[in-house]
N, C-alpha and C positions, 0 to 999 in steps of 0.2 A: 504494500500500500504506500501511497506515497501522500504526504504530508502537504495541505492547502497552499503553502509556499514553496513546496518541495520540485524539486526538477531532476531530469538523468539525461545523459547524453547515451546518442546511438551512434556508430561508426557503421558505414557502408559502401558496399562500391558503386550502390547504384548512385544517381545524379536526385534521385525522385525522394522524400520518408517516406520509411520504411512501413509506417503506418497511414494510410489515404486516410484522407480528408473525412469522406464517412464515418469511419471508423475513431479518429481524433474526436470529431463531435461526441459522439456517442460514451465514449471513454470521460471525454471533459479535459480534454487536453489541443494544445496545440503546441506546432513546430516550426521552429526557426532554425535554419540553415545558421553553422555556427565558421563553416571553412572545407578548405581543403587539407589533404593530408599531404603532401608533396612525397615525401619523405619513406613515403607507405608503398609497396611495387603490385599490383598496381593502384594507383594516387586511389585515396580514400576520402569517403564526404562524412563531413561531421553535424548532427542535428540533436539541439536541442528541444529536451518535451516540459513545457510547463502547462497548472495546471488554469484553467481557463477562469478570470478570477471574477464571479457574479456581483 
């Protein structure tokens, strides 16, 4: 569970979160694009999930 303030990061290689927009909703969360990984072979995308604040 995660905490009214609370956030986690996800690493991926896709370009898109990992988690669609439907699904965000429904959770109570949304995502922001946080960078790239350069450094990562091959390069990795980082996104942040907070929770959606009412």
């Amino acid at each position: 569970m995660m905490a009214p303030t609370g956030w986690f990061s996800q690493i991926t290689y896709s370009p898109r979160a990992p988690i669609g927009t439907a699904m965000q909703a429904e959770l109570g969360v949304t995502a922001t694009y946080r960078g790239m990984v350069w450094a990562n072979l091959p390069p990795a995308h980082v996104f942040a999930f907070h929770r959606i604040q009412h």
